[in-house]
N, CA and C atoms as a LAMMPS dump frame, in Angstrom:
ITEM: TIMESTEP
0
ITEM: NUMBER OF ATOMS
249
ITEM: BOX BOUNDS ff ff ff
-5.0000000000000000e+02 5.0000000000000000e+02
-5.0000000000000000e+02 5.0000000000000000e+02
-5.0000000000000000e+02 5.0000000000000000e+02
ITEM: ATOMS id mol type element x y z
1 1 1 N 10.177 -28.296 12.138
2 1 2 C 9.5 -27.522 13.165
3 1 3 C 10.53 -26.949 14.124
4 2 1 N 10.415 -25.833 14.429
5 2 2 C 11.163 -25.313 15.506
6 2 3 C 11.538 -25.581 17.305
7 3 1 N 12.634 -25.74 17.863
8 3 2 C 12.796 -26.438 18.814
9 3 3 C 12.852 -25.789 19.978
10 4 1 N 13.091 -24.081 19.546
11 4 2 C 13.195 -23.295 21.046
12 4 3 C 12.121 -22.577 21.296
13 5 1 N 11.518 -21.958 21.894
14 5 2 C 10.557 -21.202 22.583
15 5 3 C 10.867 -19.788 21.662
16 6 1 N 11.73 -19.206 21.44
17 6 2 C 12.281 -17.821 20.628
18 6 3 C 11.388 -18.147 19.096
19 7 1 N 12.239 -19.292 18.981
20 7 2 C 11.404 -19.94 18.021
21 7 3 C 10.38 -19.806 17.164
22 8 1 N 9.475 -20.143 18.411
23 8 2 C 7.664 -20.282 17.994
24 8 3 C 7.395 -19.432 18.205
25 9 1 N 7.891 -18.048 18.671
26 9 2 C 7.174 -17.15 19.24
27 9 3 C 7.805 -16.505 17.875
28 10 1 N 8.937 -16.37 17.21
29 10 2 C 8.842 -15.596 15.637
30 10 3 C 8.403 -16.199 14.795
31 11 1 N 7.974 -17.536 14.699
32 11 2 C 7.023 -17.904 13.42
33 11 3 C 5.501 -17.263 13.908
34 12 1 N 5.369 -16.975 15.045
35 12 2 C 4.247 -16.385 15.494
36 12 3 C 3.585 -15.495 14.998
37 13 1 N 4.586 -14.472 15.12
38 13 2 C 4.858 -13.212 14.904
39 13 3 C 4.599 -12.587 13.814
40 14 1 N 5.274 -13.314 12.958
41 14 2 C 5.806 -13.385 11.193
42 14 3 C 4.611 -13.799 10.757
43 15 1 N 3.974 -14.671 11.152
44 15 2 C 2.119 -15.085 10.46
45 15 3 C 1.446 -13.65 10.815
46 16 1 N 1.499 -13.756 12.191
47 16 2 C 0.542 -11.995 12.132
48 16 3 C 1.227 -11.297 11.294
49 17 1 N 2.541 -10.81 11.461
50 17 2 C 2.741 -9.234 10.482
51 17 3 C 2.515 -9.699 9.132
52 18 1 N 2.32 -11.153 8.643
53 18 2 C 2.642 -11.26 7.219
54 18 3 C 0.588 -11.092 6.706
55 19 1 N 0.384 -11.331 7.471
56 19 2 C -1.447 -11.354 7.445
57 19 3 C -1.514 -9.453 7.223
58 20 1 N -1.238 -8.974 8.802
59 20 2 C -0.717 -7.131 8.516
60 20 3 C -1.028 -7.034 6.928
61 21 1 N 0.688 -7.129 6.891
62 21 2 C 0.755 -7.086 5.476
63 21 3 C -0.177 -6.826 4.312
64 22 1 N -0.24 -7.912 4.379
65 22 2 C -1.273 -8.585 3.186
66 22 3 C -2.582 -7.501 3.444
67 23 1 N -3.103 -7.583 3.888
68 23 2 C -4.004 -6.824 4.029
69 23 3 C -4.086 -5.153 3.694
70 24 1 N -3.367 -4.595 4.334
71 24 2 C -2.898 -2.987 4.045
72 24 3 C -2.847 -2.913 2.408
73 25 1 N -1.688 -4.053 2.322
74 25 2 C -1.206 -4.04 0.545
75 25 3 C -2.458 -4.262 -0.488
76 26 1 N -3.251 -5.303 0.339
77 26 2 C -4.533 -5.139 -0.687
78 26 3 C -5.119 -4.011 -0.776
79 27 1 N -5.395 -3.407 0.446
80 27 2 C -6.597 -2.228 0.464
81 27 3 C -5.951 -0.774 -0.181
82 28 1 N -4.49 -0.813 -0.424
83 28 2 C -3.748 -0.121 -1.257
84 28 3 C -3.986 0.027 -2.455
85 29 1 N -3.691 -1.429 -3.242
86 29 2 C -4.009 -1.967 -4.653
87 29 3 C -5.444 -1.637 -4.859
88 30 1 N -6.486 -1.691 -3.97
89 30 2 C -7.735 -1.474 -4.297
90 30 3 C -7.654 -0.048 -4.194
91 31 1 N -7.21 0.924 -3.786
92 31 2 C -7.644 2.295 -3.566
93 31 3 C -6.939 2.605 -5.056
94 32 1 N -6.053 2.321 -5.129
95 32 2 C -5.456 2.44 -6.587
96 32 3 C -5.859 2.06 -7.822
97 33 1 N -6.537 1.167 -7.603
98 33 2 C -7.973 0.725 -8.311
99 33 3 C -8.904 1.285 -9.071
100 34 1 N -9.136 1.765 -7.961
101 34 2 C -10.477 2.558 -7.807
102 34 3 C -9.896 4.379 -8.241
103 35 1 N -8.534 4.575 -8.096
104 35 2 C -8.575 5.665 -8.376
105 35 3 C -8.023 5.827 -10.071
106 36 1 N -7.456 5.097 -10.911
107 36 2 C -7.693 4.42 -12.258
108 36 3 C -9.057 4.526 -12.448
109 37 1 N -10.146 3.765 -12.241
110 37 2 C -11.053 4.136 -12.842
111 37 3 C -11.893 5.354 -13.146
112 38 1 N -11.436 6.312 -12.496
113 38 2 C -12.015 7.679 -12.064
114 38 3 C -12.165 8.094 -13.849
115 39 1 N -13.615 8.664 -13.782
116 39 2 C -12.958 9.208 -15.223
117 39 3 C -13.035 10.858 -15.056
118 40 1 N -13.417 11.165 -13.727
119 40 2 C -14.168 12.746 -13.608
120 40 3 C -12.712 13.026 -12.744
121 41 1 N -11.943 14.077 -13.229
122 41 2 C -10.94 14.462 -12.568
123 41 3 C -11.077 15.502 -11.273
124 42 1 N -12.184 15.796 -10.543
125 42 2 C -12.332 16.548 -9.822
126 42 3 C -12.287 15.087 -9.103
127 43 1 N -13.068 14.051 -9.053
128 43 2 C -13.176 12.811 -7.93
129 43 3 C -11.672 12.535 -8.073
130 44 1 N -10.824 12.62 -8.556
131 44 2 C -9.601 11.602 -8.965
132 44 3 C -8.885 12.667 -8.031
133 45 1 N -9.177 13.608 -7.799
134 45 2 C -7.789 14.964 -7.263
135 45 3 C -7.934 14.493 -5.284
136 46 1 N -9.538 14.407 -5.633
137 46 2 C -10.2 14.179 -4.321
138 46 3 C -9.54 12.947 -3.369
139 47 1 N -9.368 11.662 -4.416
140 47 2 C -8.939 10.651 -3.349
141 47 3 C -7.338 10.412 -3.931
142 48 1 N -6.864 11.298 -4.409
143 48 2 C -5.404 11.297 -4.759
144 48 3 C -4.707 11.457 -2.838
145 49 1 N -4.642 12.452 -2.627
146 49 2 C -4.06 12.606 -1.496
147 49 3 C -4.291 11.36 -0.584
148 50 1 N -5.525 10.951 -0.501
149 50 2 C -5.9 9.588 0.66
150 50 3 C -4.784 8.511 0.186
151 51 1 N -5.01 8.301 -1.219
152 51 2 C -4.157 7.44 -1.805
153 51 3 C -2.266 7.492 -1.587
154 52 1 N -2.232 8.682 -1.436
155 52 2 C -0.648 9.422 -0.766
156 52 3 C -0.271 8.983 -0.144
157 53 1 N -1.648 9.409 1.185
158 53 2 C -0.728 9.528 2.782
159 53 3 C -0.764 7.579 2.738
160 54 1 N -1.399 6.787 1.863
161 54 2 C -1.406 5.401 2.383
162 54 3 C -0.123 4.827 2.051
163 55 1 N 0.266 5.215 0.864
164 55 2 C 1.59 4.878 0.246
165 55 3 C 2.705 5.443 0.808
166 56 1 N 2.768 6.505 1.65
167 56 2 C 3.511 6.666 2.323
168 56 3 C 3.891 5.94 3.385
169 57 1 N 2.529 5.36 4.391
170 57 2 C 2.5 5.095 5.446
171 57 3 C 3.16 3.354 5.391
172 58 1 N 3.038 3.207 4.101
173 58 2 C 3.546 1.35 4.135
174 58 3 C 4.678 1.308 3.715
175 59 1 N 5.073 2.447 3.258
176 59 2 C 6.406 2.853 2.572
177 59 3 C 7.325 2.591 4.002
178 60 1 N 6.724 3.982 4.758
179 60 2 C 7.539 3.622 6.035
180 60 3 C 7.582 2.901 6.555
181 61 1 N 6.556 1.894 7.034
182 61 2 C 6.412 0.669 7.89
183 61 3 C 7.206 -0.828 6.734
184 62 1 N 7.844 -0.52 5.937
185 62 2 C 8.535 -1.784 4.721
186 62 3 C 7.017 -2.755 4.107
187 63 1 N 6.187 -2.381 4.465
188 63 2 C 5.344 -2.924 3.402
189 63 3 C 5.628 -3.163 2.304
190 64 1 N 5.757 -1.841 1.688
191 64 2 C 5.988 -1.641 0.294
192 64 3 C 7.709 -1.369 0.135
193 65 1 N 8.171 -1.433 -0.921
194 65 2 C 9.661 -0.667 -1.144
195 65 3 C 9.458 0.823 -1.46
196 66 1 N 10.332 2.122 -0.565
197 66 2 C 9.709 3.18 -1.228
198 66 3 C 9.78 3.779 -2.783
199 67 1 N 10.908 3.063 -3.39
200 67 2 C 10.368 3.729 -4.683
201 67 3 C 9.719 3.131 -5.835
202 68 1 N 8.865 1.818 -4.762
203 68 2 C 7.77 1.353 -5.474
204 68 3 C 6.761 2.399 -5.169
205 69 1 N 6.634 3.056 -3.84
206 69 2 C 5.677 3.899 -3.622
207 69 3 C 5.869 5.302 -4.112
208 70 1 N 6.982 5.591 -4.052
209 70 2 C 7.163 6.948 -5.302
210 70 3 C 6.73 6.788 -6.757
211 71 1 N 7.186 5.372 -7.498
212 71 2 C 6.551 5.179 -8.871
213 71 3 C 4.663 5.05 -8.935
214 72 1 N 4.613 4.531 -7.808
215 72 2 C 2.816 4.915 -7.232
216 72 3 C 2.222 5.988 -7.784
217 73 1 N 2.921 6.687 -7.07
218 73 2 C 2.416 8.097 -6.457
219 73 3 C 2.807 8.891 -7.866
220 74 1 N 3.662 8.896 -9.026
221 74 2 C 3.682 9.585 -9.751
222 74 3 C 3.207 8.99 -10.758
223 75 1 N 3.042 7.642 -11.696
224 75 2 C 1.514 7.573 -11.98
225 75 3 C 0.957 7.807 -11.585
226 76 1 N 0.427 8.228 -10.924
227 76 2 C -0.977 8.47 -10.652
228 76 3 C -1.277 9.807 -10.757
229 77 1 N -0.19 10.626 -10.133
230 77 2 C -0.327 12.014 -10.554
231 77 3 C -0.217 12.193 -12.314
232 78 1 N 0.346 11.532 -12.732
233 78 2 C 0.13 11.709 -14.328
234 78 3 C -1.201 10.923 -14.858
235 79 1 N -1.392 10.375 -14.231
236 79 2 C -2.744 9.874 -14.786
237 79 3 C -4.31 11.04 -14.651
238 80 1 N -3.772 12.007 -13.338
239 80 2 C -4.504 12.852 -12.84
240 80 3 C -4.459 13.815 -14.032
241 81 1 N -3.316 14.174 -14.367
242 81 2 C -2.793 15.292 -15.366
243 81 3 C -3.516 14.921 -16.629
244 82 1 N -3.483 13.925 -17.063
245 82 2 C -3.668 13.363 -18.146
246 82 3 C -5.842 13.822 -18.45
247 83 1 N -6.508 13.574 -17.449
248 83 2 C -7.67 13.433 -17.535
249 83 3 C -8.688 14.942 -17.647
């Protein structure tokens, strides 16, 4: 257990952002999900971009690594192509 006050206040910290985290990253994986199953490519074009700006946005904040979020983002555009 930790002994200084600096301490407890970054294991603090680190539980919230790691909760953050977790969370964003799920609702990511689920939008990605959900945009895989698409089989009508007019819906798939539709929540492509939503799916973008999210992978971008965790990209920047280190959520994600970004060229985990570039390999994202271009499956998916080939998956778009593909349908």
């Amino acid at each position: 257990m930790a002994n200084h006050k600096s301490a407890l206040k970054r294991i603090r910290q680190s539980q919230k952002r790691k909760l953050h985290n977790h969370y964003y990253a799920k609702t990511m994986r689920n939008a990605l999900r959900d945009l895989r199953k698409c089989e009508d490519k007019a819906e798939a074009q539709q929540r492509f971009p939503k799916l973008q700006k999210m992978l971008d946005k965790l990209a920047k904040k280190n959520v994600i690594h970004w060229k985990k979020a570039a390999n994202l983002k271009s499956g998916a555009a080939k998956l778009i192509a593909k349908l």
